[in-house]
C-alpha positions in Angstrom: 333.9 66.8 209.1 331.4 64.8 210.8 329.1 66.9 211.6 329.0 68.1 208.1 328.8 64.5 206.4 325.7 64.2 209.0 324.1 67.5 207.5 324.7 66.3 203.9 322.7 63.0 204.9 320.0 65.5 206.2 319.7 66.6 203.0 319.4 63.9 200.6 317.0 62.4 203.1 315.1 65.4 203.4 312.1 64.6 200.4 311.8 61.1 202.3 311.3 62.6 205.4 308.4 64.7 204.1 307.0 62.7 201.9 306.4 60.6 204.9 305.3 63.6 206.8 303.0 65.0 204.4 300.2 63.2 202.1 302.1 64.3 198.8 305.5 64.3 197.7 308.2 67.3 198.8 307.6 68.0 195.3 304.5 68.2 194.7 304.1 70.2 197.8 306.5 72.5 196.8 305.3 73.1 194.0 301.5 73.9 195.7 303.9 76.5 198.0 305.6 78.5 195.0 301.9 78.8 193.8 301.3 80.1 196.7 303.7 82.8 196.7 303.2 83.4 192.9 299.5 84.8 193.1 299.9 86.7 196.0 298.9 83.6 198.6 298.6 86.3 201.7 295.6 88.1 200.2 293.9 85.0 199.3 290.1 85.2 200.5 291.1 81.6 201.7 294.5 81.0 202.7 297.0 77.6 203.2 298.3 76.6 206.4 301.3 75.5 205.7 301.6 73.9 209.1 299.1 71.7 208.4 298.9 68.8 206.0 297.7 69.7 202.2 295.2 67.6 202.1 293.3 70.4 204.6 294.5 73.4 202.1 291.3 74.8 200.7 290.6 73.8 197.0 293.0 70.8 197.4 291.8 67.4 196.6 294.4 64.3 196.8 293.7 61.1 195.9 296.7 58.1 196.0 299.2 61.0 197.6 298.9 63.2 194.2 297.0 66.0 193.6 294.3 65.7 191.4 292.5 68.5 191.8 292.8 72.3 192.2 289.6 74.6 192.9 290.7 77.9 193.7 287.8 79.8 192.1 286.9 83.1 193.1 289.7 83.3 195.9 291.4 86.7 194.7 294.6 85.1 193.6 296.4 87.7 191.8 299.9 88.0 189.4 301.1 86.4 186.2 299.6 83.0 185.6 301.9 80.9 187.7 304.2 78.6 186.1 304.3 76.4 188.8 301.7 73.7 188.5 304.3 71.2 186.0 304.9 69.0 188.6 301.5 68.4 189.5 301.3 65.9 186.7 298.4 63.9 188.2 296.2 67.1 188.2 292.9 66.2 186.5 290.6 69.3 187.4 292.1 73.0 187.2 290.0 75.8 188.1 291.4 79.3 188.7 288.6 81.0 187.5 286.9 84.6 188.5 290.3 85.7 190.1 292.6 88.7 188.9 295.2 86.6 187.0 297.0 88.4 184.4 299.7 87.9 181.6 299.9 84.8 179.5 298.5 81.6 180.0 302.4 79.2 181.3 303.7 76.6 178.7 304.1 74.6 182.2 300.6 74.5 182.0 301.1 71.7 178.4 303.0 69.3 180.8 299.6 68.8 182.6 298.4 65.7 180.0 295.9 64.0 182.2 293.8 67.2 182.7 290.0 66.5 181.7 288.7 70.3 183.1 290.1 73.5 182.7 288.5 76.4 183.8 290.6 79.6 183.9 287.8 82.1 182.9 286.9 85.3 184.2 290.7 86.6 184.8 292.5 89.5 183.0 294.8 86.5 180.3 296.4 87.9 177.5 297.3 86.0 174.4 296.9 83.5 172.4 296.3 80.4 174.3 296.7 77.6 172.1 300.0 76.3 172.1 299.7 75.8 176.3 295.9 74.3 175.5 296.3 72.0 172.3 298.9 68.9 174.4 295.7 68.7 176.5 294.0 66.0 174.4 291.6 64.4 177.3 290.2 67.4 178.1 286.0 67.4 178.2 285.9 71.1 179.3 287.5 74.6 178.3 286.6 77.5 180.1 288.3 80.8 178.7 285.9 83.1 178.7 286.0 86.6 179.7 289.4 87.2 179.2 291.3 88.7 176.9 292.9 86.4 174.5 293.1 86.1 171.1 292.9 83.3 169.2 295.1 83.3 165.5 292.9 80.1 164.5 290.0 79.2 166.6 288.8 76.3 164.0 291.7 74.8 164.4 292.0 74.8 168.0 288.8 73.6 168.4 289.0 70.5 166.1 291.6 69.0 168.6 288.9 68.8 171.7 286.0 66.0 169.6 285.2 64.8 173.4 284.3 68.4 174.7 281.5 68.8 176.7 281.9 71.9 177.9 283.1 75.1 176.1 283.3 78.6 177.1 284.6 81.0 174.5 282.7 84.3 175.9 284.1 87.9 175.7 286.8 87.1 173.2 285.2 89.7 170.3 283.6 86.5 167.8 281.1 88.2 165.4 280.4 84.3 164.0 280.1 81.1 165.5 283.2 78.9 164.9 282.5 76.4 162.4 284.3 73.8 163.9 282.1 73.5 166.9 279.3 72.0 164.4 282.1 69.3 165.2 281.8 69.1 169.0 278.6 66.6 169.3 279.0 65.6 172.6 278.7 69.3 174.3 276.3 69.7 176.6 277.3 73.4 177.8 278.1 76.1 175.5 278.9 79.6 176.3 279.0 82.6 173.9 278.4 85.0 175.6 279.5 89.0 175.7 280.3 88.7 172.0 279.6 90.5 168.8 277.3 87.3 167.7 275.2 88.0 163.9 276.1 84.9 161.9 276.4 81.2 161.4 274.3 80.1 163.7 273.7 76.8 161.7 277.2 75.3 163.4 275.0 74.9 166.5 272.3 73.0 165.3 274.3 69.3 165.2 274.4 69.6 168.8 271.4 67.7 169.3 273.2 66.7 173.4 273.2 71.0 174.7 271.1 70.9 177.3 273.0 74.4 178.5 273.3 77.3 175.9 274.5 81.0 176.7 273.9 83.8 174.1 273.6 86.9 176.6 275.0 89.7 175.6 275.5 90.3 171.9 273.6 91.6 169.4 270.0 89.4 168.5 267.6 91.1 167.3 265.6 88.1 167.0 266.3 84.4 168.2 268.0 82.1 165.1 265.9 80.0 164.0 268.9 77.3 163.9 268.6 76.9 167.7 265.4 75.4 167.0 266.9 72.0 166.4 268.4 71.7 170.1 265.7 70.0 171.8 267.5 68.7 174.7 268.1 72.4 175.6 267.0 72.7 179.1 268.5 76.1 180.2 268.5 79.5 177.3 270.1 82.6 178.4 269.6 85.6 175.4 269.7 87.8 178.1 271.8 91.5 177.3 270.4 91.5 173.6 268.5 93.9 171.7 264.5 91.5 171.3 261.6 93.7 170.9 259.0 91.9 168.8 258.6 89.0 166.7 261.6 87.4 167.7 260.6 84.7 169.3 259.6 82.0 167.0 262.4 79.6 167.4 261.1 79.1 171.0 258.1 77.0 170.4 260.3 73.7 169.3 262.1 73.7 172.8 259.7 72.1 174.8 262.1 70.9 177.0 263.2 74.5 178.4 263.3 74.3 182.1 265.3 78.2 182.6 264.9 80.7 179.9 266.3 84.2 180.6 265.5 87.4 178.4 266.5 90.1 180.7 267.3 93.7 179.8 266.7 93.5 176.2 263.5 95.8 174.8 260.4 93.7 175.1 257.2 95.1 175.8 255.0 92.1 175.9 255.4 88.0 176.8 255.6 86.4 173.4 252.6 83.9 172.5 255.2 80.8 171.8 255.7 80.9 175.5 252.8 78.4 175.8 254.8 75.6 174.4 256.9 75.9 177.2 255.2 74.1 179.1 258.3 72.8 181.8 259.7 75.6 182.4 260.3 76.0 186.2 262.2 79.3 186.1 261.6 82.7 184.0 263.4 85.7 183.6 261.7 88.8 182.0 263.6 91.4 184.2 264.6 94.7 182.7 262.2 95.1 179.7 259.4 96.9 179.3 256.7 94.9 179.9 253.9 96.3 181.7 251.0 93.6 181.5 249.7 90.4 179.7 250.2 88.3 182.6 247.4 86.1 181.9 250.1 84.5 178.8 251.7 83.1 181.8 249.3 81.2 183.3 249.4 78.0 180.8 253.4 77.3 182.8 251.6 75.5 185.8 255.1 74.0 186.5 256.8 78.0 187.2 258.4 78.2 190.2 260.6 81.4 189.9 259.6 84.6 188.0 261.3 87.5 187.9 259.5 90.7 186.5 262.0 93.5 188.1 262.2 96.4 186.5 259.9 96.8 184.1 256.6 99.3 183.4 254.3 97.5 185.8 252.0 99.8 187.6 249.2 100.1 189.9 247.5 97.0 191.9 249.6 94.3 192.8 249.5 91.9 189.0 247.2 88.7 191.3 246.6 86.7 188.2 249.9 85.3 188.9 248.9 84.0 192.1 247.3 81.2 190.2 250.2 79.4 189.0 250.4 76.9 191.9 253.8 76.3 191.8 255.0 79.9 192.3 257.4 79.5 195.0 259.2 83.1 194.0 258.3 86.2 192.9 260.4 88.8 192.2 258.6 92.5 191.2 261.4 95.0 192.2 262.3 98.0 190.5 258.4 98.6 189.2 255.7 101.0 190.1 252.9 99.3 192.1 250.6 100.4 194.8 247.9 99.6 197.1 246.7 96.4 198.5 249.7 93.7 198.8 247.6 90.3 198.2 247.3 87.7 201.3 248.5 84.6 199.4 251.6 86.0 197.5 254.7 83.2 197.4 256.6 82.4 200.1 259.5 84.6 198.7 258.4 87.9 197.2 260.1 90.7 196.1 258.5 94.2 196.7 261.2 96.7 197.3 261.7 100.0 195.0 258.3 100.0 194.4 255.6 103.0 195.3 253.8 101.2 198.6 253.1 103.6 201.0 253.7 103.1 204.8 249.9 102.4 204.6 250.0 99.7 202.1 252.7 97.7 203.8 251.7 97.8 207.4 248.0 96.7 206.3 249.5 94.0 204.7 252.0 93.1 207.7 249.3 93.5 210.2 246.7 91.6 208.6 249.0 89.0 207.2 249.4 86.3 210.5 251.8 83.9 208.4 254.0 86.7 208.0 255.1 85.8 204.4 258.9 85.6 203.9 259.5 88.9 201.9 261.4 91.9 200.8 259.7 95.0 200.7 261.7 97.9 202.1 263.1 100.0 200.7 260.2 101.7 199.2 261.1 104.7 195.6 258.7 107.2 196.5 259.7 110.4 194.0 260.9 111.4 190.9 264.3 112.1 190.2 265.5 115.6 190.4 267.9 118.4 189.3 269.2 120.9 191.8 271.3 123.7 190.4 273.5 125.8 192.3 276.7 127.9 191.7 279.3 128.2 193.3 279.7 129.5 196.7 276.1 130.0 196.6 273.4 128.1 199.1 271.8 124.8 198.5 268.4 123.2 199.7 267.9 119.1 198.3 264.5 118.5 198.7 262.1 115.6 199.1 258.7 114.4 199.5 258.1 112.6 202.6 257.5 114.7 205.7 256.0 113.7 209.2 257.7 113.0 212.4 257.1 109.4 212.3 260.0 109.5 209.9 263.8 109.4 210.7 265.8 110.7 207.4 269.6 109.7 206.4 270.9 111.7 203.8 273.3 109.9 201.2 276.4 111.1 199.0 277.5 109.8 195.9 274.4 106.7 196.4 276.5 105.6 199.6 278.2 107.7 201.4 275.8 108.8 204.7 276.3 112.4 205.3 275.6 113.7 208.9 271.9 115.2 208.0 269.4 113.4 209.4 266.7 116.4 208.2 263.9 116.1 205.8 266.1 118.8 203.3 269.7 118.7 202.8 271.3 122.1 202.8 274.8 123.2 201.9 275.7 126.3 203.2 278.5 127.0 200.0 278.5 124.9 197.4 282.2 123.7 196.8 283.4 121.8 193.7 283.1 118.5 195.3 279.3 119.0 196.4 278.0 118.5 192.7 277.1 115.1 192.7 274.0 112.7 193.4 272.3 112.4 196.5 269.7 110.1 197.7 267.7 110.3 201.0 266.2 107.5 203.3 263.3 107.8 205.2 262.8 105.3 207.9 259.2 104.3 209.7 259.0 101.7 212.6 255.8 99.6 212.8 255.6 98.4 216.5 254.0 95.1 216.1 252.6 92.8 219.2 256.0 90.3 218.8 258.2 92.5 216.9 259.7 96.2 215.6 259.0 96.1 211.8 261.3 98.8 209.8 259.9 99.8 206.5 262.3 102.6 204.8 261.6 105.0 201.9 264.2 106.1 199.3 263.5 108.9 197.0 265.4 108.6 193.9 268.4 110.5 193.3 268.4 114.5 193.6 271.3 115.8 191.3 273.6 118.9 192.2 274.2 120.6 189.4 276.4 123.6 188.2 275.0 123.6 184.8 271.7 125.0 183.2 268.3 123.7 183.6 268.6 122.3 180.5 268.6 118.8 178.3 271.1 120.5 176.2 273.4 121.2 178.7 273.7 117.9 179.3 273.6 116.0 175.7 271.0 113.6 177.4 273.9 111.5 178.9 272.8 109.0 180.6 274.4 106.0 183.2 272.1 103.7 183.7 271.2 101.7 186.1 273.0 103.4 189.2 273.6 100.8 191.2 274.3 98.1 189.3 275.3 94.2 189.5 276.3 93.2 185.4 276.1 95.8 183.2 276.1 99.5 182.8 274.2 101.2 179.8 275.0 105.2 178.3 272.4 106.6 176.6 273.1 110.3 174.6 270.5 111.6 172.5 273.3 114.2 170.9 276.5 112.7 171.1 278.8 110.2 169.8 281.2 107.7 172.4 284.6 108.0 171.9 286.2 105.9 174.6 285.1 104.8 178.1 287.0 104.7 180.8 286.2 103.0 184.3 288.5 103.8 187.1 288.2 103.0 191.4 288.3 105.4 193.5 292.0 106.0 193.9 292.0 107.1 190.2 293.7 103.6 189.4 292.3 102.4 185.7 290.2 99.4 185.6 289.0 99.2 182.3 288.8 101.0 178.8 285.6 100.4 176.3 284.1 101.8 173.6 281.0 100.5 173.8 277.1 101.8 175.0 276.6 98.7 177.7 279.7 97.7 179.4 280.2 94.8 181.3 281.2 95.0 185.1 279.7 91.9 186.1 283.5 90.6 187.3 284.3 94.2 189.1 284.5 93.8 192.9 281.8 94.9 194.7 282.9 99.4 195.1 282.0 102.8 193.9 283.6 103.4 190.8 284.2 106.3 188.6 283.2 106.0 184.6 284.4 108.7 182.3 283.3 108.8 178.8 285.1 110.8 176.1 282.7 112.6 173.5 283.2 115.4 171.1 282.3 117.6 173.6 285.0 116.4 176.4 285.0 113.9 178.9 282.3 113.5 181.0 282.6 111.6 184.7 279.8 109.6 186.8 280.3 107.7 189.9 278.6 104.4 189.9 278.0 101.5 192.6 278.7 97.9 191.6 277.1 95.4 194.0 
């Protein structure tokens, strides 16, 4: 009986001893654990010691013995949104975001009252979040973007946040800016992203404090006027749209642009209201189709960053550039220049997947003693291809480069190394799984005086094919571009799109869309498989996703 009375003491002392142990309370600690154990803790990129104290867990941030704060962005939790965090009542900050979070967002979450920042975006939620949101009357930012709720009355939900200062609502299907965010004065970030984005555009132009606006990926054909009201904009991102010409009007009232991003939308030349801009430190013109008029840049004497990658820019090396002063990056990826590589390029410079020749680059290495800090290997040197082959027949892959100062590395599937190391790939019988791309490397060593320069040489992809030399055959289907790192476009000349489906390599489905540009910006890092349903069938393409 003693013993016994002795153990029941243990027990009701047992929060006082940890508490004293610990910087937090048993429950509050606890609490932290069953989180933990609710997202899947053990495959966390950064896991919690729980022999150690929490105020060394990562993301943790105590102040008083209560947790105020919880950054666990990015760190592969995984499972139902816990409902866990209720006795955490202290928490101000919240941030779960770009993790693989699924199911509705936990009432538990409404008992958190002194939250200012909630950031659960980027996460696979499902519902409608208000009811767990709307108790949260201090908050100054909401982050629920790229998820996959559905709001029943967005006005309404809005109306209840007047101190917001940031707002994410992208990804969540609008087709019109909420009215009630005319409403929110005192943002200063707004995200709209991924959306379906044609109308009421004037419910932005109150917000006379947005320095940050996000309009990437919807469907502008031209930039609304409305936004030229926001002069305190410093950073615009209408990247992902569909520009081409005289869209660009609303531009020349934002003088105080300092970022401005139009990349991959159709634009073949820099528009003339770019002048006005005359602090902008970073530009972003990649994936277009621009192929000169660099001299328009030159009045932007405070440019730092430009990026120009993959565009229609061939021949010499574009030097007018060189005389913005400021130029501290350059970024020309992805185009089609040759010959001479200027001496005084920026002290970053981008140069790969271009058409240098071993020549070009070891001229400019060689006679180049600073040794500028750039990229410029590899090196496209060839068309894409189409091999066809039947089954159980021979193959030969071809391409261009020959010479024994190269070493070759053929490539499966944009990847996978193969064991040929041969200028041709050949396949003795075709099998089934043999159609597929293939890209070959060529490698070339420089031997300089200090130190063993590699410059390497893909040729673009060489396609095994079963079917007929023919665009027909095919329906002009197109996945584009192969690899990627935020969207993927399909392009058919003959077809319509049905459905899309993305699955990984164990056939497990990731997504479903019916869309012509889907966005994999928050897929890991893997090959993939899309298959897009047509008329015709179902057609399949392995992608890469860096």
């Amino acid at each position: 009986m003693k013993k016994f009375l002795l153990f029941l003491l243990f027990l009701s002392l047992s929060p006082l001893y940890f508490s004293q142990q610990y910087s937090i309370s048993f429950a509050e600690r606890n609490a932290l654990i069953s989180f933990f154990n609710s997202t899947s803790g053990e495959t966390w990129s950064q896991k919690w010691d729980f022999e150690k104290d929490p105020k060394y867990w990562y993301g943790v941030k105590i102040v008083n013995g209560r947790v105020v704060e919880l950054n666990l962005r990015g760190n592969a939790l995984k499972g139902n949104f816990p409902a866990t965090l209720s006795e955490l009542n202290k928490l101000q900050k919240l941030d779960l975001s770009s993790n693989q979070l699924t199911g509705d967002l936990s009432p538990s979450l409404s008992s958190l009252t002194n939250l200012v920042r909630l950031d659960v975006s980027n996460n696979r939620l499902t519902g409608d979040p208000t009811a767990a949101i709307l108790p949260l009357a201090h908050l100054t930012e909401i982050s629920v973007g790229n998820n996959q709720f559905t709001f029943a009355d967005l006005d309404t939900f809005l109306q209840n946040f007047p101190a917001l200062k940031i707002l994410d609502l992208s990804h969540i299907a609008l087709v019109s800016v909420p009215q009630k965010i005319s409403t929110l004065t005192n943002l200063e970030s707004l995200n709209l992203s991924n959306n379906n984005l044609s109308q009421n555009f004037s419910n932005l132009s109150t917000l006379i404090k947005l320095s940050e606006l996000n309009l990437s990926g919807n469907q502008l054909t031209k930039i609304p006027t409305e936004l030229s009201s926001l002069v305190s904009l410093t950073t615009l991102n209408l990247s992902n749209n569909s520009f081409s010409t005289n869209y660009a009007a609303a531009l020349s009232n934002l003088k105080n642009l300092e970022w401005l991003s139009l990349q991959n939308n159709l634009i073949t030349v820099f528009p003339a209201e770019l002048v006005q801009l005359k602090n902008l430190v970073h530009l972003n013109f990649a994936e277009n189709q621009i192929s000169g008029g660099f001299e328009t840049l030159l009045p932007l004497t405070k440019l730092e960053q430009i990026y120009l990658d993959k565009n229609l820019i061939s021949g010499a090396f574009p030097s007018s550039l060189l005389q913005l002063k400021m130029l501290q990056m350059l970024s020309l990826t992805g185009n089609q220049l040759s010959g001479d590589i200027p001496e005084n390029i920026p002290a970053l410079t981008f140069l790969d997947n271009n058409r240098y020749t071993k020549t070009d680059i070891k001229n400019f290495i060689v006679l180049d003693k600073k040794m500028a800090d750039f990229t410029y290997s590899p090196q496209r040197y060839d068309e894409k291809k189409t091999v066809f082959a039947a089954l159980g027949t021979a193959a030969t892959l071809p391409q261009s480069l020959t010479g024994d100062e190269y070493q070759f590395t053929w490539f499966k599937n944009l990847g996978d190394k193969t064991n040929s190391t041969t200028e041709s790939y050949s396949i003795n019988t075709v099998q089934e799984e043999d159609y597929t791309d293939y890209t070959c490397e060529a490698y070339y060593f420089e031997k300089l005086p200090t130190e063993l320069v590699e410059i390497s040489f893909f040729r673009e992809p060489v396609t095994l094919s079963k079917g007929l030399a023919t665009s027909e055959a095919n329906y002009g289907l197109v996945v584009y571009p192969n690899p990627t790192t935020d969207f993927l476009n399909i392009k058919t000349h003959k077809l319509d799109i049905e459905k899309v489906f993305i699955f990984d390599l164990s056939g497990k489905l990731i997504m479903t869309e019916n869309s012509r540009k889907i966005n994999v910006k928050n897929l890991p890092a893997a090959t993939y498989v899309i298959s897009i349903k047509t008329p015709e069938g179902v057609k399949s393409f392995k992608f890469i996703k860096h």
